[in-house]
BALOBA-1460 file (C-alpha; in Angstrom, 3 decimals):
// residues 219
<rec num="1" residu="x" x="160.381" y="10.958" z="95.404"/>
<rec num="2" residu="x" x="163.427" y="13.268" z="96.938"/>
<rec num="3" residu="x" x="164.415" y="13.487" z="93.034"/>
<rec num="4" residu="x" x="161.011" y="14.881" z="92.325"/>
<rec num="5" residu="x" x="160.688" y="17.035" z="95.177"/>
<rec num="6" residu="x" x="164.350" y="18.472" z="94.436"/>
<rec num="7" residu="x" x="163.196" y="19.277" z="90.803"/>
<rec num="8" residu="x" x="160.455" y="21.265" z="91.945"/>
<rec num="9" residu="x" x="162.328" y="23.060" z="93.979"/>
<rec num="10" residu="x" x="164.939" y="24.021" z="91.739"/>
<rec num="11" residu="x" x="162.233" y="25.377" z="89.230"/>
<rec num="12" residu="x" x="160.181" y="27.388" z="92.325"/>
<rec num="13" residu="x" x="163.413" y="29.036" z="93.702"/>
<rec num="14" residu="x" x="163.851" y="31.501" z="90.881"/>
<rec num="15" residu="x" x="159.881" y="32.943" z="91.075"/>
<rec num="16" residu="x" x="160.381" y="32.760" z="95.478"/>
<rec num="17" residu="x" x="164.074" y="34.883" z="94.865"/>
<rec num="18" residu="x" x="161.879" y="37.697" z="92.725"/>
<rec num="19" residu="x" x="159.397" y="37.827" z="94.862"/>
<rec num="20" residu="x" x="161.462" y="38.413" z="98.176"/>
<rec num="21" residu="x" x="163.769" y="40.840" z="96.348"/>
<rec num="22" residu="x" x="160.604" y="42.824" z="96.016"/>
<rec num="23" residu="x" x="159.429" y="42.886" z="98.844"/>
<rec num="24" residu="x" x="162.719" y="43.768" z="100.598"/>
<rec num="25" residu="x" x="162.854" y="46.246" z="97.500"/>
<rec num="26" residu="x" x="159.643" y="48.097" z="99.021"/>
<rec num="27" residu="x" x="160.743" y="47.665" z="103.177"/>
<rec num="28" residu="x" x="164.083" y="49.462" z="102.336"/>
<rec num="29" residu="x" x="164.369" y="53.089" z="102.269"/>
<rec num="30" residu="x" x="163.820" y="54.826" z="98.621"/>
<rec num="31" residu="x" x="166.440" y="55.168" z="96.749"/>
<rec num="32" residu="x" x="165.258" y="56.312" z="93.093"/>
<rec num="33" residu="x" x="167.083" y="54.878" z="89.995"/>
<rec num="34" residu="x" x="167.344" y="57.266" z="87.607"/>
<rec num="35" residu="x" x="166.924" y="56.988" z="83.604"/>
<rec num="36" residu="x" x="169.802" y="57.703" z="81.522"/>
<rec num="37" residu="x" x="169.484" y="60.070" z="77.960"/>
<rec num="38" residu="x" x="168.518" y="57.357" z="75.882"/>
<rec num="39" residu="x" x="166.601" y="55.499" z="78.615"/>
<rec num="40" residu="x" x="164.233" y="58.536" z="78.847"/>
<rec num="41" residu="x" x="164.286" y="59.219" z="75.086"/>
<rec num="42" residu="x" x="162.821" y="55.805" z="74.600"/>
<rec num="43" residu="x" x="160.157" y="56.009" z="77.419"/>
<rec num="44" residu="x" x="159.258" y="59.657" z="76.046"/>
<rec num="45" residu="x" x="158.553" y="57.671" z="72.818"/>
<rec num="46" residu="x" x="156.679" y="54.576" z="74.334"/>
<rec num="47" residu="x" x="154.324" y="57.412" z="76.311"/>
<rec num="48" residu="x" x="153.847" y="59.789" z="73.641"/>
<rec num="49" residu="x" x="152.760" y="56.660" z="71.106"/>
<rec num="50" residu="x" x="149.905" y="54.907" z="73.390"/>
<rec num="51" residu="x" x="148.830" y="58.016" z="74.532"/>
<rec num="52" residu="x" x="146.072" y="60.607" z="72.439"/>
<rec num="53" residu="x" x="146.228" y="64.184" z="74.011"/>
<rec num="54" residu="x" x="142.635" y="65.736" z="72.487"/>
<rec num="55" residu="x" x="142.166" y="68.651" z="74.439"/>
<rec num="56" residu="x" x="139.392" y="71.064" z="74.237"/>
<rec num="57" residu="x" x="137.391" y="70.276" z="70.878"/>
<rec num="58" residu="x" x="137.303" y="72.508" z="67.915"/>
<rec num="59" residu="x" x="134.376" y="75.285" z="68.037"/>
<rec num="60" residu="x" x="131.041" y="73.946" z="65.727"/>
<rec num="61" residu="x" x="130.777" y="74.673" z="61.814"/>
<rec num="62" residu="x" x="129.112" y="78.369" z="61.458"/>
<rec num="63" residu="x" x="125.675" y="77.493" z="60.746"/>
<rec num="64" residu="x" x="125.121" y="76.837" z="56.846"/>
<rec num="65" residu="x" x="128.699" y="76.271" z="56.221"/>
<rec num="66" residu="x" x="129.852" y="72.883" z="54.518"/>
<rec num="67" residu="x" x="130.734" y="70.546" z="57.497"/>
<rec num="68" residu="x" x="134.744" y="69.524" z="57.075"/>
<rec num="69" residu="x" x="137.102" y="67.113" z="58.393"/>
<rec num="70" residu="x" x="138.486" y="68.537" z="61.454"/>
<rec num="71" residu="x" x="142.211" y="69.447" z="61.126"/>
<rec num="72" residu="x" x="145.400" y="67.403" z="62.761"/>
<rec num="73" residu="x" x="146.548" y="69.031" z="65.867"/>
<rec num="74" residu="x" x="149.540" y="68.881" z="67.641"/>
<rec num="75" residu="x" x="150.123" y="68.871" z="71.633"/>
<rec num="76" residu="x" x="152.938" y="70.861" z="72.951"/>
<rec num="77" residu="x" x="155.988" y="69.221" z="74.758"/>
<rec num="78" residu="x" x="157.614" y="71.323" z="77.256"/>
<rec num="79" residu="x" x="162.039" y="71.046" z="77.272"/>
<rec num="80" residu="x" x="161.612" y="71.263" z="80.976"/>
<rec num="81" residu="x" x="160.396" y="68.032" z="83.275"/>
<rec num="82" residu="x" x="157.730" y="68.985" z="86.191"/>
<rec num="83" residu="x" x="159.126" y="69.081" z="89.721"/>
<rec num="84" residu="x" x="157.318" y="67.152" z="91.568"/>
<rec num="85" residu="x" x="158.581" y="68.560" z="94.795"/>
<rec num="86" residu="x" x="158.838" y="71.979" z="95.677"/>
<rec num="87" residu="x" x="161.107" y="73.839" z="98.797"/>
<rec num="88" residu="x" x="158.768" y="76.053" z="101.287"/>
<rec num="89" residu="x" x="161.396" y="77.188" z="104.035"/>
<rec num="90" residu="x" x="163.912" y="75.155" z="103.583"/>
<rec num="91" residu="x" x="162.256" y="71.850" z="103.391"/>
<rec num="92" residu="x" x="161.392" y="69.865" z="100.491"/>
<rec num="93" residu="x" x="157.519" y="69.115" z="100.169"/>
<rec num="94" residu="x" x="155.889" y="66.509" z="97.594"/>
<rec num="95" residu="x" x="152.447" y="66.476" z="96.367"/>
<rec num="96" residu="x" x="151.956" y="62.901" z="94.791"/>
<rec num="97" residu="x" x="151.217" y="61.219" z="98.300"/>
<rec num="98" residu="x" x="148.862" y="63.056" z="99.108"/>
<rec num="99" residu="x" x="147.219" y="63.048" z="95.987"/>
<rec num="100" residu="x" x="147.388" y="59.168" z="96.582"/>
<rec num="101" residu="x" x="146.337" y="59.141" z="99.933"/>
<rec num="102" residu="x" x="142.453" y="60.081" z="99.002"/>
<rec num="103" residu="x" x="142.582" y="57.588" z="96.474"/>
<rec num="104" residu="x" x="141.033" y="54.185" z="96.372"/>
<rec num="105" residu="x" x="142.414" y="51.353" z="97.844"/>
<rec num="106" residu="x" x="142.983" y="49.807" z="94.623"/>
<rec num="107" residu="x" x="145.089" y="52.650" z="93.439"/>
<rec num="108" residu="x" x="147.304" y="52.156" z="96.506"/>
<rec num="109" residu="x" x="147.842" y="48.374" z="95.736"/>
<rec num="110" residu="x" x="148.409" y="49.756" z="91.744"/>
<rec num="111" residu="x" x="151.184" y="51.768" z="92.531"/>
<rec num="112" residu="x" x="153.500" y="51.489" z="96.442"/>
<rec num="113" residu="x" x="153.713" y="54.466" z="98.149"/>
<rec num="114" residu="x" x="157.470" y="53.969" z="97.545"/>
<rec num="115" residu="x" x="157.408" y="54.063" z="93.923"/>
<rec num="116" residu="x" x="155.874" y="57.003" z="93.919"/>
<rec num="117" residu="x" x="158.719" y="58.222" z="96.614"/>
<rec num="118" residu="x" x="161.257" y="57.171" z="94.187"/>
<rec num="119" residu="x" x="159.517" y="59.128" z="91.833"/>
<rec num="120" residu="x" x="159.599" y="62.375" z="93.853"/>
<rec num="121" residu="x" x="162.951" y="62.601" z="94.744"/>
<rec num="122" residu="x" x="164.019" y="61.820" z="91.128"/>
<rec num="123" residu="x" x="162.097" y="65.176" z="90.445"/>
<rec num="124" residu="x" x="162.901" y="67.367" z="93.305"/>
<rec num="125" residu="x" x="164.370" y="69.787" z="90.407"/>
<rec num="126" residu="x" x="163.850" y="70.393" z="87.019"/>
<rec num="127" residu="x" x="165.584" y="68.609" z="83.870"/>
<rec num="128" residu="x" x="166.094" y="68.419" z="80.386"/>
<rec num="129" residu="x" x="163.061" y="66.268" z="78.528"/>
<rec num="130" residu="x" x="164.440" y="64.996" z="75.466"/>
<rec num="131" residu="x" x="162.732" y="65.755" z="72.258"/>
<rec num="132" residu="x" x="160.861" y="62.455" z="70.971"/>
<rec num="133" residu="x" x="160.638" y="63.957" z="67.194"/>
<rec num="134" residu="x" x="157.414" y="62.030" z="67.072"/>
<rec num="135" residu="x" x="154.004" y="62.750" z="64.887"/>
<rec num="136" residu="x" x="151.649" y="64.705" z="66.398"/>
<rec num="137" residu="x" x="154.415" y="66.503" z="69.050"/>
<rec num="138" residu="x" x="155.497" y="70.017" z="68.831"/>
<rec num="139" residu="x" x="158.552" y="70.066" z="71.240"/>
<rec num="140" residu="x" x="158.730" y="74.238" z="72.338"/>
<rec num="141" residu="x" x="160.971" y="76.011" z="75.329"/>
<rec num="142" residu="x" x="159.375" y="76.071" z="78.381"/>
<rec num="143" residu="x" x="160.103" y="79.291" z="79.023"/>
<rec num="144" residu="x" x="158.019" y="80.164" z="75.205"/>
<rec num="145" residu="x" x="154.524" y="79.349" z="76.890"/>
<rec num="146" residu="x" x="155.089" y="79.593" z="80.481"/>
<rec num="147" residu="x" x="153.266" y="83.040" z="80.312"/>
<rec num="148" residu="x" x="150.435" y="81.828" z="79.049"/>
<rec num="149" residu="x" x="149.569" y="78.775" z="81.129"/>
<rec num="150" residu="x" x="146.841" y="81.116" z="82.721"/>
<rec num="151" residu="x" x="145.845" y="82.599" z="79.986"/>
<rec num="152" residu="x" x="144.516" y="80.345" z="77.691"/>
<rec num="153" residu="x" x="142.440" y="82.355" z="75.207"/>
<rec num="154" residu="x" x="145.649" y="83.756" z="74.588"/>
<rec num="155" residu="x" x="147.281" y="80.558" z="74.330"/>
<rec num="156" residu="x" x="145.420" y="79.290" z="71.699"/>
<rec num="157" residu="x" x="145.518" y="82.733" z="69.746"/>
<rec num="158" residu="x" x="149.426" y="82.269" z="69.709"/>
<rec num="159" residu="x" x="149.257" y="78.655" z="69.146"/>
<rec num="160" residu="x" x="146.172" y="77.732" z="67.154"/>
<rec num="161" residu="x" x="145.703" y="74.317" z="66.466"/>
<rec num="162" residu="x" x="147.250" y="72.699" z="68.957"/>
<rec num="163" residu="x" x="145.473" y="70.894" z="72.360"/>
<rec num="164" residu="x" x="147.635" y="72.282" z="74.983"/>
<rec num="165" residu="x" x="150.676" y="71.451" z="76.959"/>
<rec num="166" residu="x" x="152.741" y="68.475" z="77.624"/>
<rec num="167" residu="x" x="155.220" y="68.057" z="80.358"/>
<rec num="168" residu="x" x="156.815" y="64.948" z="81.974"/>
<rec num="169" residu="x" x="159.125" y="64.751" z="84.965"/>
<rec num="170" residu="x" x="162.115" y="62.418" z="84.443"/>
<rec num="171" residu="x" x="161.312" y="58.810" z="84.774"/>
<rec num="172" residu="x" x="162.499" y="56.342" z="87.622"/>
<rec num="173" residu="x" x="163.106" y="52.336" z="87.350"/>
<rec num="174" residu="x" x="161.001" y="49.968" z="89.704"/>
<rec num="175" residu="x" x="163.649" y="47.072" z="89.968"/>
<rec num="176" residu="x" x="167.571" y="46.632" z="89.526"/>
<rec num="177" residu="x" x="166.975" y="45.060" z="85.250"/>
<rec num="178" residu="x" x="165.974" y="48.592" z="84.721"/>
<rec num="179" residu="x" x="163.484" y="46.956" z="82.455"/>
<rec num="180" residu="x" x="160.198" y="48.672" z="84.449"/>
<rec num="181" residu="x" x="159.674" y="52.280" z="84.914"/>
<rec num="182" residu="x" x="157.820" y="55.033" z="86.109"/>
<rec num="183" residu="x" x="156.967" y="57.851" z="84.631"/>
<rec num="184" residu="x" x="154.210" y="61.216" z="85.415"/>
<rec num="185" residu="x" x="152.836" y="62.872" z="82.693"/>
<rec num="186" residu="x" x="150.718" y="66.150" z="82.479"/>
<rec num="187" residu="x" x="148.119" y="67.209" z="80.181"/>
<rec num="188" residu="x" x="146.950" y="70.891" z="80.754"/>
<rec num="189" residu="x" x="144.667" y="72.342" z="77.963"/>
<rec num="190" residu="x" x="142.267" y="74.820" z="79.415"/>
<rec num="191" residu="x" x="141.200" y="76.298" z="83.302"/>
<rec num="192" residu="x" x="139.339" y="72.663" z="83.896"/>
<rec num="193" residu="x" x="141.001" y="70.923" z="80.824"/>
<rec num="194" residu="x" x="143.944" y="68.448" z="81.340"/>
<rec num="195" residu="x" x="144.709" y="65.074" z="83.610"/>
<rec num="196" residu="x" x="148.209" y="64.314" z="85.326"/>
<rec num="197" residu="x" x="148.591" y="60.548" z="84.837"/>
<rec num="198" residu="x" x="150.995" y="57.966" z="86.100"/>
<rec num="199" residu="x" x="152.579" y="55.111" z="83.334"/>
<rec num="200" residu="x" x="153.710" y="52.339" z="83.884"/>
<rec num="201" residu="x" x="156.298" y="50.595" z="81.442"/>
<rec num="202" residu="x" x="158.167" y="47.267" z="80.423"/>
<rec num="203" residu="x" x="161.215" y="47.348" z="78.365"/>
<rec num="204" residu="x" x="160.324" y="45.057" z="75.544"/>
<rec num="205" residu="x" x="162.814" y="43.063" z="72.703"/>
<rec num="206" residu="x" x="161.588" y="45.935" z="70.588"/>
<rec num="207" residu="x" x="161.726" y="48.160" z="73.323"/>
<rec num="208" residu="x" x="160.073" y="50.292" z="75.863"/>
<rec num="209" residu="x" x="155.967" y="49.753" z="75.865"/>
<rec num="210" residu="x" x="153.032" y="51.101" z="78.001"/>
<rec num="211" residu="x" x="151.593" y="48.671" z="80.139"/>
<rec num="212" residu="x" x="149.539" y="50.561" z="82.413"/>
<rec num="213" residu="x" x="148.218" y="54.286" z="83.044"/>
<rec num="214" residu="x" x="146.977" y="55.845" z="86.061"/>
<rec num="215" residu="x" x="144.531" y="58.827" z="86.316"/>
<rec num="216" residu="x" x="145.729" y="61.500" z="89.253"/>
<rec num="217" residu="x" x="144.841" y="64.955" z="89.851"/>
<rec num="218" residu="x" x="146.460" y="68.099" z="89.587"/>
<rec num="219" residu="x" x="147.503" y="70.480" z="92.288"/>
């Protein structure tokens, strides 16, 4: 019977270890773990191949005219990451807690407040995105379309065919593997077009994959 019991507690031990390194994980301060190049390359990749940026839809066929197949477009991926923090007087403010603080509880239990912490101070400046050289993605300076992010009509006049703007702040790891990460994405294409979302990733034999997305405003 002690053989048996001995067994089983060899085989619980490892689950009991991961779980109380996470929680400890979550009571200690944050302290963000940053991607490297090719870490972020390859969750640039993952994000950009689960995820279908549509934008505003093409005008409708001229009356009479022959009704076609509506052209590929291409989304626009910003060299810059967003800042997710910003300095007002010398201190550092961050919007993503309080954009999760009028969420639902189920949200909250979806992603820890610390995550998103991490998250924040891994973005308290701007870096360089890399470009993912995927289908679909045209990767342009940020300083190219900054000008027009309020100006859409004029936007799409310069770039025609495409459905909007892409930008990602730099992603952070959830646990010392480095095989789960964080990353926020956002989608503007329009004055009340676009979404900011949160995804959530697992590093794969093949590699990285999308294992969860998130929803969250804009500021």
């Amino acid at each position: 019977m002690l053989s048996v019991a001995g067994i089983l507690l060899v085989i619980a031990r490892p689950d009991t270890h991961l779980i109380t390194n996470e929680i400890d994980r979550r009571a200690a301060p944050p302290k963000p773990v940053v991607a490297t190049a090719d870490e972020y390359l390859g969750i640039v990749r993952a994000v950009v191949a689960a995820s279908e940026f549509r934008g505003l839809p093409p005008p409708p066929p001229e009356p009479g005219s022959e009704l076609r197949e509506e052209p590929k477009r291409e989304v626009l991926l910003l060299d810059r990451s967003v800042a997710l923090c910003q300095k007002i007087e010398s201190k550092t403010h961050c919007s993503l807690p309080l954009r999760l603080s009028s969420a639902s509880f189920e949200v909250r239990d979806y992603v820890p407040l610390k995550w998103l912490q991490e998250l924040e101070l891994a973005n308290a400046a701007v870096a360089i995105v890399p470009n993912p050289r995927s289908a679909g993605i045209r990767y342009v300076p940020s300083g190219e379309v900054a000008a027009l992010a309020s100006d859409w009509e004029g936007f799409y006049a310069d770039y025609p065919r495409t459905t909007g703007i892409l930008r990602m702040s730099v992603p952070v790891f959830l646990d010392t593997t480095r095989s789960r990460a964080l990353i926020y994405v956002e989608h503007r294409c329009g004055g009340f077009c676009g979404a900011g979302t949160l995804h959530l990733l697992h590093l794969e034999p093949e590699g990285w994959k999308q294992v969860g997305r998130l929803w969250m405003s804009m500021s």
